[in-house]
N, CA, C and O atoms as CSV, one atom per row, in Angstrom:
chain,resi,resn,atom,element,x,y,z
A,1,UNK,N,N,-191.010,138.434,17.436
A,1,UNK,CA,C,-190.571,139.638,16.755
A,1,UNK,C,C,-190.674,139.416,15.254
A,1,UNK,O,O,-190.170,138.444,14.691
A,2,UNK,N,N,-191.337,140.345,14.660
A,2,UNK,CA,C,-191.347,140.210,13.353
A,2,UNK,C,C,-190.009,140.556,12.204
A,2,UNK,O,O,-189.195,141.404,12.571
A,3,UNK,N,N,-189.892,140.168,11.406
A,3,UNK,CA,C,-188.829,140.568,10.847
A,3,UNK,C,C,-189.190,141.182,9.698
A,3,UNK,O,O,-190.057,140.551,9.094
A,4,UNK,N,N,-188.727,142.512,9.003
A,4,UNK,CA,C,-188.766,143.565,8.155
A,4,UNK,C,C,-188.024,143.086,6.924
A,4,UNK,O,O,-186.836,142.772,6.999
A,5,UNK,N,N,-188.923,143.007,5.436
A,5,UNK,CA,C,-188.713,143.179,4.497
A,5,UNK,C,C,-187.347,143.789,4.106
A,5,UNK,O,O,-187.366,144.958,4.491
A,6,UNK,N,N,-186.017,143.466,3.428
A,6,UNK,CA,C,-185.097,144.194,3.516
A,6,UNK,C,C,-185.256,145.513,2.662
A,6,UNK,O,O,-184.768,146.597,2.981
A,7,UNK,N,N,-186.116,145.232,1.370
A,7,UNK,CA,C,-186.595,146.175,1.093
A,7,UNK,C,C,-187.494,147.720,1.567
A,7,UNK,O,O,-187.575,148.882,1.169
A,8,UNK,N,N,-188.016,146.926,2.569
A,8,UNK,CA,C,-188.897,147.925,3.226
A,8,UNK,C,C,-187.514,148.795,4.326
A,8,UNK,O,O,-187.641,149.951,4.728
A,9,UNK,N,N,-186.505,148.066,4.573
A,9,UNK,CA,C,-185.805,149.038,5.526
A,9,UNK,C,C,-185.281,150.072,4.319
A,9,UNK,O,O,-185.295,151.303,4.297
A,10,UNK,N,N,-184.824,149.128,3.346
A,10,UNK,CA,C,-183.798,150.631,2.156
A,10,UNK,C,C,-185.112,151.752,1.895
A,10,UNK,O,O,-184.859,152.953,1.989
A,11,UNK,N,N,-186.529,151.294,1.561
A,11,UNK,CA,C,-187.450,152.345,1.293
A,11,UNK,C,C,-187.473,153.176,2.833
A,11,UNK,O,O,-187.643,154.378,2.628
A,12,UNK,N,N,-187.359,152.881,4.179
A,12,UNK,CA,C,-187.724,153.481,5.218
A,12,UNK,C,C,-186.058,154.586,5.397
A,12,UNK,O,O,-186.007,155.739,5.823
A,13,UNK,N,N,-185.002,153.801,4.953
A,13,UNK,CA,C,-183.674,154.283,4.825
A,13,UNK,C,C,-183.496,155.545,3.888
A,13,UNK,O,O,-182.665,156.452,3.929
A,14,UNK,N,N,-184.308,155.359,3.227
A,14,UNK,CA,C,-184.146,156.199,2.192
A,14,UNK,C,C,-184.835,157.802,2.136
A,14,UNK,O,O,-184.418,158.924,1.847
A,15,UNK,N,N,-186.594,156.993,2.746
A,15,UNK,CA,C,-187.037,158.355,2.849
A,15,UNK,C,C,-186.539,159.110,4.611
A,15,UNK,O,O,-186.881,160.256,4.904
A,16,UNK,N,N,-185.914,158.431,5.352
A,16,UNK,CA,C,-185.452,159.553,6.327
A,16,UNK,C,C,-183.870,160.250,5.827
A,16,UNK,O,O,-183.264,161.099,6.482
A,17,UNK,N,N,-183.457,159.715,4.652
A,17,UNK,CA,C,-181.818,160.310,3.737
A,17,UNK,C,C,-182.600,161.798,3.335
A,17,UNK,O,O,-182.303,162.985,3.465
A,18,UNK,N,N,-183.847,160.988,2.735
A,18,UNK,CA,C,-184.177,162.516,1.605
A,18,UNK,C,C,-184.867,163.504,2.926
A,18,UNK,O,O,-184.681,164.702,2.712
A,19,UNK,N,N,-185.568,163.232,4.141
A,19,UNK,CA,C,-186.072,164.558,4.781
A,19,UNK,C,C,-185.115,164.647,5.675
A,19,UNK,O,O,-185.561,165.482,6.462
A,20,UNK,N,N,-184.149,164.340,6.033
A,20,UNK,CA,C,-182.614,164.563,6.385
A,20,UNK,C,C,-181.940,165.601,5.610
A,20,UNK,O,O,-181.240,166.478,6.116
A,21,UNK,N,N,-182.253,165.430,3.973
A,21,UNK,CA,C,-181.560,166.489,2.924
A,21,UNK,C,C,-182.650,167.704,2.840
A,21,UNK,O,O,-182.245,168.834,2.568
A,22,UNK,N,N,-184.056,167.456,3.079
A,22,UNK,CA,C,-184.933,168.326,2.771
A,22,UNK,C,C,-184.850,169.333,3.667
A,22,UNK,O,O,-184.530,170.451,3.264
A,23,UNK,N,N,-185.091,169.132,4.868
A,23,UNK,CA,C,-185.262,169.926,6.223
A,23,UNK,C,C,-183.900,171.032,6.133
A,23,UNK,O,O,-183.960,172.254,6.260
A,24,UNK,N,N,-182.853,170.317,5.911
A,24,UNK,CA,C,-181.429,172.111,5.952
A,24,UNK,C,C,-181.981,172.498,5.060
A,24,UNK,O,O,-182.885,173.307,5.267
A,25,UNK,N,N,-181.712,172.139,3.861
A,25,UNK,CA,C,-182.063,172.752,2.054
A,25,UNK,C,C,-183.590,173.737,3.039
A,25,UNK,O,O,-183.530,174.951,3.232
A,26,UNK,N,N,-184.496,173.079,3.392
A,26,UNK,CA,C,-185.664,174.484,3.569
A,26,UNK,C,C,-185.103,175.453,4.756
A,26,UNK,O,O,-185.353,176.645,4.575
A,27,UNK,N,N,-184.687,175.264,5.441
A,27,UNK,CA,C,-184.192,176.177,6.526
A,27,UNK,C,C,-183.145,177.191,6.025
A,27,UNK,O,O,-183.115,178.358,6.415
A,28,UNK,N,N,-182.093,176.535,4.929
A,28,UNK,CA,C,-181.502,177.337,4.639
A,28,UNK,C,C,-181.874,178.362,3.824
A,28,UNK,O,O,-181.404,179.494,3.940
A,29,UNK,N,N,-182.799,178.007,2.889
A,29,UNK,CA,C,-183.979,178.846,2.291
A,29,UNK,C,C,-185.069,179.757,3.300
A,29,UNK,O,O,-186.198,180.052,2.909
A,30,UNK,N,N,-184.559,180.129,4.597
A,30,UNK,CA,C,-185.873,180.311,5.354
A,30,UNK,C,C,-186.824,180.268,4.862
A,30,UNK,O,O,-187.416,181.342,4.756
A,31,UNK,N,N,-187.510,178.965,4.272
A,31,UNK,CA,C,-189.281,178.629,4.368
A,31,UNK,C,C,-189.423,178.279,5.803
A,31,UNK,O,O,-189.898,179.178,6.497
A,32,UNK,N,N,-189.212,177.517,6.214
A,32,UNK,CA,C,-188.810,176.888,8.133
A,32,UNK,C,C,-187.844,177.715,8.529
A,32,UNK,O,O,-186.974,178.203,7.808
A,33,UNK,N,N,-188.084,177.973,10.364
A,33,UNK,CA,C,-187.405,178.400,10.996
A,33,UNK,C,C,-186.451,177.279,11.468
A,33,UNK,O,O,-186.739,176.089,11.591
A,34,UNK,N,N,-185.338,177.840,11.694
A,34,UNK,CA,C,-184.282,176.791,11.890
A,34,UNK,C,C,-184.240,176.840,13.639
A,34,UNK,O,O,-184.338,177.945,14.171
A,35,UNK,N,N,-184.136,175.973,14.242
A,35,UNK,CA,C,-184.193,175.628,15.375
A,35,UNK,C,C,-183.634,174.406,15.899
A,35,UNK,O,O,-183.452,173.532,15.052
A,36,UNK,N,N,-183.235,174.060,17.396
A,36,UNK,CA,C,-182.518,172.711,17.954
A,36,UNK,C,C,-183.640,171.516,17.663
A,36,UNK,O,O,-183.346,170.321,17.700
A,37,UNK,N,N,-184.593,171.878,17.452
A,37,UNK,CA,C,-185.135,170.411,17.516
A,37,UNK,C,C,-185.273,170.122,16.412
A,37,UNK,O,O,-185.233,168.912,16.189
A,38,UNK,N,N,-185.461,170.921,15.395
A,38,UNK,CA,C,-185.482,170.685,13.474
A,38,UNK,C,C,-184.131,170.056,13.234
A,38,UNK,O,O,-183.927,169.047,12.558
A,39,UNK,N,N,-182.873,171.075,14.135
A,39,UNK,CA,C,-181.639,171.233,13.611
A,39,UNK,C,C,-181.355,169.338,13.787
A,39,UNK,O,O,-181.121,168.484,12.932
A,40,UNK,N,N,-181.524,169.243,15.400
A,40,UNK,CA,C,-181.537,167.615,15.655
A,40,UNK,C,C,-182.004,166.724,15.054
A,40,UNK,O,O,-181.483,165.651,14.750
A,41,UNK,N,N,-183.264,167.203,14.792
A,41,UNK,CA,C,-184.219,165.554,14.198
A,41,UNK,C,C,-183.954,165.378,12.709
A,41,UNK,O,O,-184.022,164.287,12.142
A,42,UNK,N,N,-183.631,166.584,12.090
A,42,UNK,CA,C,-183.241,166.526,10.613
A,42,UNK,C,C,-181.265,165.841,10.569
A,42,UNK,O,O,-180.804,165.372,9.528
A,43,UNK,N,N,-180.677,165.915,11.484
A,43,UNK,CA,C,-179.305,165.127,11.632
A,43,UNK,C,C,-179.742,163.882,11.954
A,43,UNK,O,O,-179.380,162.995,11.181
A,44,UNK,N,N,-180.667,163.449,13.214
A,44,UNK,CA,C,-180.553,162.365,13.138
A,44,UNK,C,C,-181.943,161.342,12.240
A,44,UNK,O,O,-182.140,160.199,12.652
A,45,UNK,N,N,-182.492,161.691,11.478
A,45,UNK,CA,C,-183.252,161.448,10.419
A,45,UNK,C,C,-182.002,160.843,9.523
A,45,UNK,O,O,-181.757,159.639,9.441
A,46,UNK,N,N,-181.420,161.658,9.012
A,46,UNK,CA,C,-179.966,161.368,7.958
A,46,UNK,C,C,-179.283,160.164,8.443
A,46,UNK,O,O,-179.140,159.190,7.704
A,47,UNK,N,N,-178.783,160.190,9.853
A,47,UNK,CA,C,-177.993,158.814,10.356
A,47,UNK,C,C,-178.871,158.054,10.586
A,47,UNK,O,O,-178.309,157.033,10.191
A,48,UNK,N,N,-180.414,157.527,11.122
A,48,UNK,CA,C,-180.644,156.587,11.031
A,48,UNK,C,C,-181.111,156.356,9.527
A,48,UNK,O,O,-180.543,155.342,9.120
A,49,UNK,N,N,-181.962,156.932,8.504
A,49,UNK,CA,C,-181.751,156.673,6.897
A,49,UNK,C,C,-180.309,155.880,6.917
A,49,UNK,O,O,-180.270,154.652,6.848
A,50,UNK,N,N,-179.206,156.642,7.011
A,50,UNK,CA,C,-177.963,155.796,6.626
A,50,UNK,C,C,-177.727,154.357,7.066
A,50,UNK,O,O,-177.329,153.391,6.415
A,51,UNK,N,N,-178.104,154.483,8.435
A,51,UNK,CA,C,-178.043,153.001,9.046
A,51,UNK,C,C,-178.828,152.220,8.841
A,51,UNK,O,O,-178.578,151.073,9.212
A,52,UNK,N,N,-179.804,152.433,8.327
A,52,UNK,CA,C,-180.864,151.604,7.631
A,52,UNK,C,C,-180.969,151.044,6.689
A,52,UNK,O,O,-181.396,149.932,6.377
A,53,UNK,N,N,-180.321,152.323,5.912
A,53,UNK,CA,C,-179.817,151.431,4.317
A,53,UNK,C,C,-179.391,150.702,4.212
A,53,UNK,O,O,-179.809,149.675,3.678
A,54,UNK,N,N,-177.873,150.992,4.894
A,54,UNK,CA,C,-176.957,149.959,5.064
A,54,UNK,C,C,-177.103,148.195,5.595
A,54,UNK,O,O,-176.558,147.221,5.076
A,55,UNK,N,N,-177.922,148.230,6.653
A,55,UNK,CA,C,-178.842,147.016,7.518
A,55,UNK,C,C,-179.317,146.262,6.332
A,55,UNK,O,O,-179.103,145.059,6.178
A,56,UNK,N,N,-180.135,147.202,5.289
A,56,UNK,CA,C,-180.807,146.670,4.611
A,56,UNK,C,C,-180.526,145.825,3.386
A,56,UNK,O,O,-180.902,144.749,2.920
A,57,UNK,N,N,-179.244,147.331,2.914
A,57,UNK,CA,C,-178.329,146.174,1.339
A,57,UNK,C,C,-177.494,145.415,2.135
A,57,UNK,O,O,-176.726,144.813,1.384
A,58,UNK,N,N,-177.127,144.985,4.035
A,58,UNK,CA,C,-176.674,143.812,4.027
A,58,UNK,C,C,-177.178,142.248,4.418
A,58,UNK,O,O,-176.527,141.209,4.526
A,59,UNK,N,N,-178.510,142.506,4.570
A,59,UNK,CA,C,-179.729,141.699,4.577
A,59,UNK,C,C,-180.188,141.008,3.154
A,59,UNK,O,O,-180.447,139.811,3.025
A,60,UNK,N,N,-180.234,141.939,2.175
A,60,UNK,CA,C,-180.776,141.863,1.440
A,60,UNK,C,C,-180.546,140.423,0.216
A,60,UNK,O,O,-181.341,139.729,-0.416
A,61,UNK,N,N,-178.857,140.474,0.338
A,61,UNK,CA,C,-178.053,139.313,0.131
A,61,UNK,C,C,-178.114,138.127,0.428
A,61,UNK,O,O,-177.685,137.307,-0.383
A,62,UNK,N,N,-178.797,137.589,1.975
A,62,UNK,CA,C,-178.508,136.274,2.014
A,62,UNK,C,C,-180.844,136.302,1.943
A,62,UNK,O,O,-181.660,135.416,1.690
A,63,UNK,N,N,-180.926,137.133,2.153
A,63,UNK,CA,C,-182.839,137.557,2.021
A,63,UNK,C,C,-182.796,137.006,0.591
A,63,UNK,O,O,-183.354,135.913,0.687
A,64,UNK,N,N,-182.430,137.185,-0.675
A,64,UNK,CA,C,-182.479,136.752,-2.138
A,64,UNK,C,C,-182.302,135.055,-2.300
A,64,UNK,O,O,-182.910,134.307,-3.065
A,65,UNK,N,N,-181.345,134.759,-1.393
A,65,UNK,CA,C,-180.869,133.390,-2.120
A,65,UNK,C,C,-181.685,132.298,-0.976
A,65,UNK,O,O,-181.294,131.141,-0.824
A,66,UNK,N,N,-182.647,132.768,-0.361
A,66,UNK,CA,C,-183.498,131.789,0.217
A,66,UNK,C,C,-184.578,131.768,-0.704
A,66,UNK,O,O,-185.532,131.012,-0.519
């Protein structure tokens, strides 16, 4: 198993935070139709971004001092 850059999880963390924030912000704008599977994948886009981040700034700590 390979192991992931901790950096690369906060960049992968990050961009599913921002199309987590993007996807309501356009729906609520009707540019997109809002629907269960947008409504879903744009919630859980946001929680795994979050959990990723997090994985990542606590990796990232003992990842530096090697």
């Amino acid at each position: 198993m390979t192991r992931l850059d901790p950096r690369a999880l906060l960049a992968i963390g990050l961009t599913l935070m921002v199309i987590g924030w993007v996807l309501p912000f356009l729906m609520m704008l009707d540019v997109i139709p809002s629907g269960f599977f947008l409504n879903f994948f744009s919630f859980a886009a946001s929680t795994l971004g979050l959990f990723l981040g997090i994985i990542g700034i606590a990796i990232l700590g003992p990842f530096r001092r090697k």
